[in-house]
KOLNUSE-441992 format. One record per residue (C-alpha): residue number from 0; y, z, x. Coordinates in Angstrom, 1 decimal. Layout:
N
[atom NUM [Y Z X]],
...
//
This chain:
168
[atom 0 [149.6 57.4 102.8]],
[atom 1 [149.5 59.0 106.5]],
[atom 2 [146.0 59.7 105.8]],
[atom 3 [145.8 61.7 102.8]],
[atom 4 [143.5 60.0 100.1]],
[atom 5 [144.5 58.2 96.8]],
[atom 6 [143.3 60.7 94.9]],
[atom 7 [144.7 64.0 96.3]],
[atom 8 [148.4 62.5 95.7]],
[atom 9 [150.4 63.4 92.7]],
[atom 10 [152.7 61.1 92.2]],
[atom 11 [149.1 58.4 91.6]],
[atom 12 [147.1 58.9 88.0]],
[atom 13 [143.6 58.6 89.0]],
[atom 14 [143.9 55.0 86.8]],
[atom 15 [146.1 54.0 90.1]],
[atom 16 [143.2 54.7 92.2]],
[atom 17 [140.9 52.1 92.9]],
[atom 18 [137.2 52.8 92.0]],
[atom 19 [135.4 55.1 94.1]],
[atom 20 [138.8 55.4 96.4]],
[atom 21 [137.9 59.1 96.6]],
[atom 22 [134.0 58.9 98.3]],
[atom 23 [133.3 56.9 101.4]],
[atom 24 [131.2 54.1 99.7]],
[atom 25 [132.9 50.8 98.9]],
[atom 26 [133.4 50.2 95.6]],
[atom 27 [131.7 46.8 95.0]],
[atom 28 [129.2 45.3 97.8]],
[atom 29 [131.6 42.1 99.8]],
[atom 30 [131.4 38.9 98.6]],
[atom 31 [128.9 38.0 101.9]],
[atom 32 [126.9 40.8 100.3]],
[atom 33 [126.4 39.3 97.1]],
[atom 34 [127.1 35.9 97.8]],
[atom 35 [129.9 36.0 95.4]],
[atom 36 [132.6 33.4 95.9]],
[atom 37 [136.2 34.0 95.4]],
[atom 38 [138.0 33.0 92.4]],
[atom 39 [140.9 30.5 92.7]],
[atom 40 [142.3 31.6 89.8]],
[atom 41 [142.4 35.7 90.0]],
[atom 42 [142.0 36.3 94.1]],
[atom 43 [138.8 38.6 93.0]],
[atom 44 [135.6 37.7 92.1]],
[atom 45 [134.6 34.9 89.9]],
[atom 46 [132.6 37.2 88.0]],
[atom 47 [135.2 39.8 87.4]],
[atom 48 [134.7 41.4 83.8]],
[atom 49 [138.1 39.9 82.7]],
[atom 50 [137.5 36.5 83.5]],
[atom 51 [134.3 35.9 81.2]],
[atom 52 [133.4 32.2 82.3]],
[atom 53 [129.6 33.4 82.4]],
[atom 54 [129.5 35.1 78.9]],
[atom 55 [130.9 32.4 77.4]],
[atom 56 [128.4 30.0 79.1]],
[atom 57 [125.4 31.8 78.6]],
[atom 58 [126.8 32.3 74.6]],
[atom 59 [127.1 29.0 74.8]],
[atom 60 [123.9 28.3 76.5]],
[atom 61 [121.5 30.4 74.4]],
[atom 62 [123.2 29.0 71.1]],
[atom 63 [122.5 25.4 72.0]],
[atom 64 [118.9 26.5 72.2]],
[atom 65 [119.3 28.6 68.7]],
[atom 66 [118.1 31.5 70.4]],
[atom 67 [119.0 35.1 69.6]],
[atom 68 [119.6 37.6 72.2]],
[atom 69 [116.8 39.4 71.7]],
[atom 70 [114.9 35.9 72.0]],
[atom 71 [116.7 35.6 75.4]],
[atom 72 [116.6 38.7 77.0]],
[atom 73 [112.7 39.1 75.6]],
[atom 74 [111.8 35.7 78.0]],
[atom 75 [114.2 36.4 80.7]],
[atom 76 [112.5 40.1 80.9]],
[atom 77 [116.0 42.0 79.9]],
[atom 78 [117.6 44.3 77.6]],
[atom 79 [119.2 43.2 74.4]],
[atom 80 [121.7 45.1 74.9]],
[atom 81 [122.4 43.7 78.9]],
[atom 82 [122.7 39.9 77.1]],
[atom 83 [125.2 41.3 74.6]],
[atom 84 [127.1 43.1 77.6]],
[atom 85 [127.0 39.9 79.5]],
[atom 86 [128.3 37.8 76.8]],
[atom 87 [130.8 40.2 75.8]],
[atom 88 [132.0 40.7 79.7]],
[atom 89 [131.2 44.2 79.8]],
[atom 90 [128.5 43.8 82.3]],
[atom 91 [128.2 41.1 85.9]],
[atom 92 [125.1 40.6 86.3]],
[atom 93 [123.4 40.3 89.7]],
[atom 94 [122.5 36.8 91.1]],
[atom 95 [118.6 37.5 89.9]],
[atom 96 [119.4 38.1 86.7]],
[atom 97 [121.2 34.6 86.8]],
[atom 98 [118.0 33.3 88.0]],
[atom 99 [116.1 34.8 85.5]],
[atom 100 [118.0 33.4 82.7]],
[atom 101 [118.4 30.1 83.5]],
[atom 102 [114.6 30.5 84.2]],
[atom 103 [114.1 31.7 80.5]],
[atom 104 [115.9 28.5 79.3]],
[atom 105 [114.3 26.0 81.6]],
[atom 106 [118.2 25.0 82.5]],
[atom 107 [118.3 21.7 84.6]],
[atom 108 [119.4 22.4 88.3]],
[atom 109 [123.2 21.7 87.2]],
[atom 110 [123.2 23.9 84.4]],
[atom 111 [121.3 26.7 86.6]],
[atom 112 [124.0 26.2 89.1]],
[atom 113 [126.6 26.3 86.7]],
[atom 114 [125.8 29.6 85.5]],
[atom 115 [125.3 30.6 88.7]],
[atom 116 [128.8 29.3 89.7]],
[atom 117 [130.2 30.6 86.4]],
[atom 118 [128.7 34.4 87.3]],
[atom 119 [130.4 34.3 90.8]],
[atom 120 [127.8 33.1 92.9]],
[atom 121 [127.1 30.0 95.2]],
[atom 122 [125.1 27.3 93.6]],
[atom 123 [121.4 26.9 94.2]],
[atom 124 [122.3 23.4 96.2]],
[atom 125 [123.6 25.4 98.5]],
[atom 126 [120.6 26.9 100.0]],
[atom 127 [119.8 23.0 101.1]],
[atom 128 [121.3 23.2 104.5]],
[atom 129 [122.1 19.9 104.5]],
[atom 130 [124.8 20.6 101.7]],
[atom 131 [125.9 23.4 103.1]],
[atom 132 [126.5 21.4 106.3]],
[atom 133 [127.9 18.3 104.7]],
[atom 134 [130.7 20.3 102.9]],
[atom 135 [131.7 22.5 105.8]],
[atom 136 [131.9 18.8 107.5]],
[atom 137 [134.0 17.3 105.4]],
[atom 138 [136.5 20.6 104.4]],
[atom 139 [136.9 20.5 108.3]],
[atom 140 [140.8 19.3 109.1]],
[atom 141 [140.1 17.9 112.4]],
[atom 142 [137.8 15.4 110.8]],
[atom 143 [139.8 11.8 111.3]],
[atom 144 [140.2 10.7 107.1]],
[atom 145 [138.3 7.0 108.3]],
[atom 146 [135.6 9.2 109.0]],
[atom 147 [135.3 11.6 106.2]],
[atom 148 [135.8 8.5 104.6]],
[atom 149 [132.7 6.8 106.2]],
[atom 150 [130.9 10.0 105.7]],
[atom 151 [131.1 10.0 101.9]],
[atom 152 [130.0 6.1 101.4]],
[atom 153 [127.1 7.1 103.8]],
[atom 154 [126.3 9.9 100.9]],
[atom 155 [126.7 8.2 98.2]],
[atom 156 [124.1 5.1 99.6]],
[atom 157 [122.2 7.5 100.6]],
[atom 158 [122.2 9.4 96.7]],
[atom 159 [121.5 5.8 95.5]],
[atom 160 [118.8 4.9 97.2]],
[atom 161 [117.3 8.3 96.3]],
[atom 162 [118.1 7.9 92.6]],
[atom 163 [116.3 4.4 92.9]],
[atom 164 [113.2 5.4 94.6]],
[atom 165 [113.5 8.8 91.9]],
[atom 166 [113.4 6.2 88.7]],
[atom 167 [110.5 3.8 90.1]],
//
C-alpha cells in the first residue's frame, strides 16, 4: 500500500484489516513461539477458533468422565466460564492450560497428546529427542527408501522388545 497502513485507507473497513494491523505488535505470537503447528487443513493454526477439534475433544473428554465443567475447571484450577469458551471455540487456550487439563483427567500420554495436538500444539513425545530426531530422519527426501525402510523395522523391534520387557 506504498507504506501507508491498513487502517488509514478508505477504500478497507477496519473488518479488512487484520488484528492489530494498526500498532506495531504482532497479532498472535509465531508458531515457534507457541509451539503451535500448522494446520493441513486451513494454512493457520490448528487451534484457530473456527476449527474446534479441541472443544469438541475436551467435550468429549470431560463427558466420558461425567464431569461437569465446573467439575473440570475446579481440578484443572480454571474458570467455568474458560471450559465453556473452550468447548464452544470462543477461547485457544495456551499449551499449559492443555497440560493442566489433561492433568485434571489423569489422560493417558495418547490422550494428553491428542488434546495437545487437537489445541495446535506438538505432542508431549516430542520433547523425547530421540522422536524428534527419528521423524526429521525419516521425513528427510535424501534418505535411500531401503533405508527408511530398515530404519522403521529397527523401530518397531526395538518398540517390541520394550513392550515385552514393559508387560513382564
Amino acid at each position: 500500500m506504498d507504506g501507508a497502513r491498513a487502517a488509514d485507507s478508505p477504500a478497507r473497513s477496519m473488518a479488512d484489516v487484520p488484528p492489530c494491523a494498526t500498532t506495531d505488535t504482532p497479532a498472535r505470537p509465531t508458531p515457534a513461539q507457541t509451539n503451535r503447528v500448522a494446520s493441513p487443513h486451513t494454512g493457520g493454526s490448528v487451534s484457530d477458533a473456527r476449527d474446534n477439534g479441541f472443544g469438541r475433544l475436551l467435550a468429549k473428554l470431560r463427558g466420558e468422565r461425567g464431569w461437569s465443567q465446573g467439575k473440570l475447571a475446579t481440578q484443572a484450577g480454571l474458570d467455568t466460564s474458560s471450559i465453556s469458551r473452550y468447548e464452544k471455540g470462543q477461547r485457544a487456550p495456551d499449551r499449559e492450560t492443555v497440560i493442566a487439563v489433561a492433568d485434571a483427567m489423569a489422560l493417558p500420554i495418547v490422550e494428553r497428546d491428542k488434546l495437545l495436538v487437537a489445541a495446535g500444539f506438538l505432542p508431549s513425545s516430542w520433547e523425547e529427542p530421540l522422536v524428534a530426531d527419528l521423524a526429521e530422519l525419516l521425513a528427510d527426501p535424501s534418505l535411500p527408501e531401503p533405508v527408511r525402510n530398515d530404519v522403521r523395522t529397527l523401530v518397531r523391534v526395538a518398540l517390541e522388545h520394550a513392550k515385552r520387557a514393559r508387560e513382564r
